[in-house]
C-alpha positions in Angstrom: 0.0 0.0 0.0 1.8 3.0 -1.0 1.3 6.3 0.9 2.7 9.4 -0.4 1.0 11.8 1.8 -1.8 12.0 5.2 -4.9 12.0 2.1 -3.5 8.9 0.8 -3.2 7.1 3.2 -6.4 8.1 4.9 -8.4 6.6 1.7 -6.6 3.6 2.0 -7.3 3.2 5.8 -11.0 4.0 5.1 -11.3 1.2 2.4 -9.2 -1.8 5.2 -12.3 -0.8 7.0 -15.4 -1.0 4.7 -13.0 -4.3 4.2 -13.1 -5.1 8.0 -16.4 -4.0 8.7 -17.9 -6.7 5.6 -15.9 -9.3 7.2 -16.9 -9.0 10.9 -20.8 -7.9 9.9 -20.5 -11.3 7.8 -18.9 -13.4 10.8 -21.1 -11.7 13.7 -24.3 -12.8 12.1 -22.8 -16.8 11.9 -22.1 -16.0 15.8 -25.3 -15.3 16.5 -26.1 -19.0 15.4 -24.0 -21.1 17.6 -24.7 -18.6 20.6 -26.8 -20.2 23.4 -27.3 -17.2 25.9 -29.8 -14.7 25.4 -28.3 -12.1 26.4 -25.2 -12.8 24.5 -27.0 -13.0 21.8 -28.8 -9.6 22.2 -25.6 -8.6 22.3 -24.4 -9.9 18.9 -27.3 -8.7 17.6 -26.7 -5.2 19.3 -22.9 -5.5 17.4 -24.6 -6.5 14.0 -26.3 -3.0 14.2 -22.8 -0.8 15.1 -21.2 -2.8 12.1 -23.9 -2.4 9.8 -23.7 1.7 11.0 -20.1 2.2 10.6 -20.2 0.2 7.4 -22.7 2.8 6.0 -20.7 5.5 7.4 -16.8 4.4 6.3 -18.8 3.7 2.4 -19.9 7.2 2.7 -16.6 8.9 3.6 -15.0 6.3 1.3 -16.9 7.1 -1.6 -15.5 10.7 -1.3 -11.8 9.7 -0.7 -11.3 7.3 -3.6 -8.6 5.4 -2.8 -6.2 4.9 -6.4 -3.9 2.0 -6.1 -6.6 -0.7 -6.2 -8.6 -2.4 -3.9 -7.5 -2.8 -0.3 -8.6 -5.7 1.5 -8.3 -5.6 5.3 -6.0 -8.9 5.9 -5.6 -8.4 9.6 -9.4 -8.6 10.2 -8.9 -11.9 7.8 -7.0 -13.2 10.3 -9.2 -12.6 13.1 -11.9 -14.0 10.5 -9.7 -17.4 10.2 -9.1 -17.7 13.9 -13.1 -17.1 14.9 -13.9 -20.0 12.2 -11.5 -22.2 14.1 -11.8 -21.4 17.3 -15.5 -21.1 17.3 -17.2 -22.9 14.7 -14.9 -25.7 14.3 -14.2 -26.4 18.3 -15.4 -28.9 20.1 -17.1 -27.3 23.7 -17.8 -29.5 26.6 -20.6 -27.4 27.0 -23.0 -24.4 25.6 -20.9 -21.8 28.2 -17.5 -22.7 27.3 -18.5 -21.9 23.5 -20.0 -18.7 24.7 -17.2 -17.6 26.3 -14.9 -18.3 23.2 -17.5 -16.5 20.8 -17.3 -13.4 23.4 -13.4 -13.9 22.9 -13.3 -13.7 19.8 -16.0 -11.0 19.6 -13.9 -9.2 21.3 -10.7 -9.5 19.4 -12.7 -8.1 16.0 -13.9 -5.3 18.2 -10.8 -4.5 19.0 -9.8 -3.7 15.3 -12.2 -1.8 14.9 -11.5 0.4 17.7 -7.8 1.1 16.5 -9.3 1.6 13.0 -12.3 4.0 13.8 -9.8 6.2 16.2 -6.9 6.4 13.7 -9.4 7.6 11.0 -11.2 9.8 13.2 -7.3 11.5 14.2 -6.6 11.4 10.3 -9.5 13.2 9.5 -9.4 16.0 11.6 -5.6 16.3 10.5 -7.1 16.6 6.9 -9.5 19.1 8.1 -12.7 17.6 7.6 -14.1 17.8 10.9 -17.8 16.3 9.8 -16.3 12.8 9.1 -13.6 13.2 12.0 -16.9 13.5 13.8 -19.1 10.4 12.0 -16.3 7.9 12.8 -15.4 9.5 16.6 -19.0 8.0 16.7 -18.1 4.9 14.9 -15.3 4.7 17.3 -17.5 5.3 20.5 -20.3 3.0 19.1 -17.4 0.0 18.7 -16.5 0.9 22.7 -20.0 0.5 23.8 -19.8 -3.1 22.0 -16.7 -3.9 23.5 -17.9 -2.9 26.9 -22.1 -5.0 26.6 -18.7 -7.8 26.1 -17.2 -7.1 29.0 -20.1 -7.1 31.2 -21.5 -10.6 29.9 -17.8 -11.5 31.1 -17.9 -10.1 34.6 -21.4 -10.8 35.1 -24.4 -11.7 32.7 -22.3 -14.9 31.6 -19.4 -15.7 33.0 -19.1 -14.1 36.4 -22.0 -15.9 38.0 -21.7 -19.3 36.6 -18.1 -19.9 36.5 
């Protein structure tokens, strides 16, 4: 990925995540299926509407920061694809909360990317001076951390924390 400059590389940072954000909105929605727990599930769910948002949003701001070298596809969010498929929908659980626990891993682990993603955008925007979309995925970015956190509650708590 070349980068001669901030704009460049901005539009090829804004197409890795309409990349990620396809992958993960793909992979949440086969997570929902081999959840058990309501409220993980609600959850998912819950994510499957933040990804389907910032998807919208990054398309958008895409769209006016064409990206020239080609198409960009987010391999690092591959990776975490790869490892949910493995980990999730090819292990063998004991039982229905283990499984839980390693889709909320996993869950986890995507959310994380787009965390780092949204943030550096959001930065990289406002450097360009285009404070509307610096704003759009500050949201994207706070939307991701209010996933992350539903996650992190089912951990200490809803799921984990009263049965383990």
């Amino acid at each position: 990925m070349p980068t001669a400059d901030l704009e460049t590389l901005y539009a090829a940072l804004l197409q890795d995540m309409v990349s990620a954000d396809e992958q993960s909105l793909s992979l949440t929605e086969r997570l929902i299926e081999f959840a058990t727990n309501d409220d993980l599930r609600e959850a998912l769910e819950n994510g499957i509407n933040g990804i389907s948002d910032g998807l919208e949003v990054v398309r958008e701001i895409s769209d006016e920061h064409p990206y020239e070298d080609g198409d960009i596809q987010a391999d690092g969010m591959a990776g975490l694809v790869s490892d949910t498929q493995a980990r999730v929908f090819e292990g063998d659980f004991s039982d229905d909360l283990t499984r839980d626990a390693a889709i909320i891993a996993q869950f986890m682990q995507l959310t994380h990317y787009g965390l780092a993603g949204y943030r550096t955008l959001a930065a990289n925007a406002h450097q360009l001076g285009n404070p509307e979309e610096a704003e759009r995925l500050q949201t994207c970015f706070e939307n991701a951390q209010d996933g992350l956190d539903d996650m992190i509650r089912l951990l200490d708590g809803a799921l984990l924390g009263e049965e383990a």
